[in-house]
Structure formats: C-alpha cells, structure tokens
N, C-alpha and C positions, 0 to 999 in steps of 0.2 A: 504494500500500500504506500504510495507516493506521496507524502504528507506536501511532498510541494507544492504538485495537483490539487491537493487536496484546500488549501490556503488561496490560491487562484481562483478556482471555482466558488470559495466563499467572496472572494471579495468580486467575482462576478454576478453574485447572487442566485446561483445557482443550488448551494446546501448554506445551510445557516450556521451559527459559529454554533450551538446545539449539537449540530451532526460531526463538524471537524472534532468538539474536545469526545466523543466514542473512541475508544479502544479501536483498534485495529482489526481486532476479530470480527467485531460486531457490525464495522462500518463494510467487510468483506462479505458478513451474512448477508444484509442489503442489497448488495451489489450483485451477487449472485441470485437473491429472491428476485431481483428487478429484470435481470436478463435473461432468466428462465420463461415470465412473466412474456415482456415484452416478446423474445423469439417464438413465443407459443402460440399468442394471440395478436400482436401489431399492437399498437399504439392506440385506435380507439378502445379496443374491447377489454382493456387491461382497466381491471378494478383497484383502486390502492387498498381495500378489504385484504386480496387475495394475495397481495406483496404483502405487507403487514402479517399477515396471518404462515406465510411461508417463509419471513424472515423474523421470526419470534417476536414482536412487536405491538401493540395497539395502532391505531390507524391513526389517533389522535399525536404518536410519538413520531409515525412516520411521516405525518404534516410540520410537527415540530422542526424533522430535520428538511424539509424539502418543499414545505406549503405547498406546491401544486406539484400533478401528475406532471406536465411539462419540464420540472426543474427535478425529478425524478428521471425521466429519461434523458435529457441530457446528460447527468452524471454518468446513466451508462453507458452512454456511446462515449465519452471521454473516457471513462473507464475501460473502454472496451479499446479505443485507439492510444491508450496508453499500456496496454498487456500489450499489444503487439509492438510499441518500441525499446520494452523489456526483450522480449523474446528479441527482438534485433539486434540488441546491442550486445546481449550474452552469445547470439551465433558467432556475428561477425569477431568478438574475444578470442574464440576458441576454433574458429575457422583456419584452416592450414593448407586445402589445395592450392596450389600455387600459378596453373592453369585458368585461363576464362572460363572454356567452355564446360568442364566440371563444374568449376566457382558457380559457372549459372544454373546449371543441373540443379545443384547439391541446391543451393538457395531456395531454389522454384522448389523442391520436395520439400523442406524444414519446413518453408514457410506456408503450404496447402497443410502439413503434420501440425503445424500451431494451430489452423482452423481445425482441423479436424478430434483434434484431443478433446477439445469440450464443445458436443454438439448443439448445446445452446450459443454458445458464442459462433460457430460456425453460420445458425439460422439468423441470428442477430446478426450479422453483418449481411447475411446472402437479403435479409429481408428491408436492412436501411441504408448500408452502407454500400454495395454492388447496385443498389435500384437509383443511389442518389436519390435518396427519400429527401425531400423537404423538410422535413419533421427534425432531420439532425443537425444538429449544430454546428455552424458552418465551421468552427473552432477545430470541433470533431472529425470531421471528415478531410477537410484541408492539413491535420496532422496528421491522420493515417495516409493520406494518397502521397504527401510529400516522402512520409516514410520511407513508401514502395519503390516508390520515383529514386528517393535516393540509396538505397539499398541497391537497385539494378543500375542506375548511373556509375557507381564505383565499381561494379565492376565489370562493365563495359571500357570505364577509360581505362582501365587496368589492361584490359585485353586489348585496346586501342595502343598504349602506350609499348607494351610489347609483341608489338606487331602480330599477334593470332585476330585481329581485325583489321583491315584497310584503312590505311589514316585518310582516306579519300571517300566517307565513308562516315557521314557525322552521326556525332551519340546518339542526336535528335529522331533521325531514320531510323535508327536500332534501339530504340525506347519505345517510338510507336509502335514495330514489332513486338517487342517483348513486353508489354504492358497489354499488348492486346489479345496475345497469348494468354497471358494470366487470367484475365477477366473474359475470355473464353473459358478457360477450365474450369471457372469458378460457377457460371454458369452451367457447363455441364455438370456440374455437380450437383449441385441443384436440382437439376431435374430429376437424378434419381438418388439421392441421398443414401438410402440404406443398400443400394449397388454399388454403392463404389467400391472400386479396384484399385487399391495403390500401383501395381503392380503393372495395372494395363495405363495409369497416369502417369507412372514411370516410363515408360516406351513412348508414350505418346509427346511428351516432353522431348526426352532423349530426341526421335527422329525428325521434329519443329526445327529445335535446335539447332542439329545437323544441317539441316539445309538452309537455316540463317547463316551459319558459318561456312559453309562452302557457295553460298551467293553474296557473302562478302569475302572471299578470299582466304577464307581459314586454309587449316592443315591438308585438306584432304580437293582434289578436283573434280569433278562432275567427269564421268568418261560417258562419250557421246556411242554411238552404236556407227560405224561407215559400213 
C-alpha cells in the first residue's frame, strides 16, 4: 500500500483523511471489496451495501472514508494502475535478458501473468480500463497507458540502440505495433476468459514478434520461394 498514493488522492479528494489514518490491512480489504465489486457488476449496478458488507464494514464507515460511490471507484482504478507500476518496476529490477527481442517476449508474458493472477483485476481493467471507460479517472488511466508506453519504449531503444532494430526505423512505428499487439490480446482474452491458453498466447506473441523483427531488419531474413 503506497501511502504516497494514498496522501494524493486525499488531498484530491478522492478518500478522506478518515480512510488514509486505516491500517494498511484494512485500507487493502477495501480495495479488494471494491474491485471485486466493480469487475463483477460495472459501475452503475454496484451497491456500497454490498462493498461495505464484503469488506467488513458498515456503509455508514465506508461513506466516512469515500462519501460517494464515484470517489470509491476512482481509488480503485488508481489502485488498480498503481499494482501494475509495482509489478513494473520489480520486473524491470530483476530482468537480465540482454537481447530485444526476448526483452519483448518475456515482458509481453509477465505483464498478461500480472493481469491474469487476480481475475478481478484482470475484468476491472478489461471492463474500464481497455474500453476507455469515461467513468475512470483521467489520472488513472493516463498512469497506467504511460506505464505501458514506457515499459515497451525502453526496450525498443534498447534494441534500437544495439542495432537488432533499424535505426531507420522510428520507436514511434514500432510502439504503434507493439501497443497494438497488446490490446489485441487483451481483447482476445476477453472474449473467452476461462479458455485461455498461456501456452497458445505464448506462440502467438513469439510469431507477431518474429515478423516485426525480421520486417525491420532483425537477426533473421525472410527467404522468398524463386
């Protein structure tokens, strides 16, 4: 829990100094009642009875910290685009391939592995965050997409930089690619949620990939048939 977030969001009035002096546990129960909640139902049909009641609470305490349902759902999309730049910044720590096009493999799988580890956060994003809901806080979303953005731009110039990409051959081209890749899979995913196949996500990556990198000049050439 990012108490630094957490001080922010108060003084954007988003939770009230009420809900920052909670314990940590209890401000995580919250946060989890609320995006179970929200992933389950959307954003009209979510009762605060039914958060309250799933995060051990009275509804009158969970007004205390959040007075409306709208300042309840923004904490968790904030919450929700602040776990994934946790999860980012402990990959890229401990990240060692030293290659691009691995670097981008490995990335693209951890980072579908983050969504997929808790399926409510997986439906919460597929349902506000991949639709560009309205509903989320422009704060919110403009931190998770820069994330993305800048997670695949490093290492792109990385692979720029040591020529396994074309310096002739801007990031900018190879971002809209691979960003659009992303939110292709992430949409298929969606569609069938309890099908999914890591394994067939994996190939299907892998072979994207491959042919981004050998139509910009990577390792390997295209052999024509004479």
């Amino acid at each position: 829990m990012d108490e630094n977030l957490i001080t922010a969001l108060e003084r954007e009035k988003v939770v009230t100094a009420t809900f920052r002096r909670l314990g940590a546990a209890k401000k995580l129960k919250l946060y989890t009642a609320a995006l179970g909640a929200f992933a389950a139902e959307g954003f009209d049909r979510v009762s605060l009875d039914v958060v309250a009641k799933k995060a051990g609470v009275s509804k009158g305490s969970l007004i205390q910290y959040f007075t409306v349902k709208e300042n309840l759902f923004h904490f968790t999309a904030a919450m929700t685009a602040d776990a994934f730049r946790d999860f980012s910044d402990k990959y890229f720590r401990k990240e060692s391939e030293a290659r691009c096009r691995p670097r981008l493999l490995g990335y693209l799988m951890a980072q579908y592995d983050f969504w997929m580890e808790r399926e409510e956060r997986l439906k919460f994003y597929l349902r506000f965050f991949q639709s560009y809901n309205t509903i989320v806080s422009e704060g919110a979303v403009s931190s998770l997409v820069e994330q993305m953005r800048g997670n695949v731009e490093a290492i792109i110039s990385d692979g720029i930089n040591t020529g396994e990409i074309r310096r002739d051959v801007t990031i900018e081209r190879i971002m809209l690619m691979v960003l659009a890749l992303q939110e292709g899979i992430m949409r298929e995913i969606s569609y069938d949620l309890a099908g999914f196949d890591r394994e067939a996500l994996y190939n299907s990556c892998r072979r994207i990939i491959d042919l981004l990198f050998d139509g910009f000049g990577g390792e390997r050439k295209i052999r024509t048939i004479s």
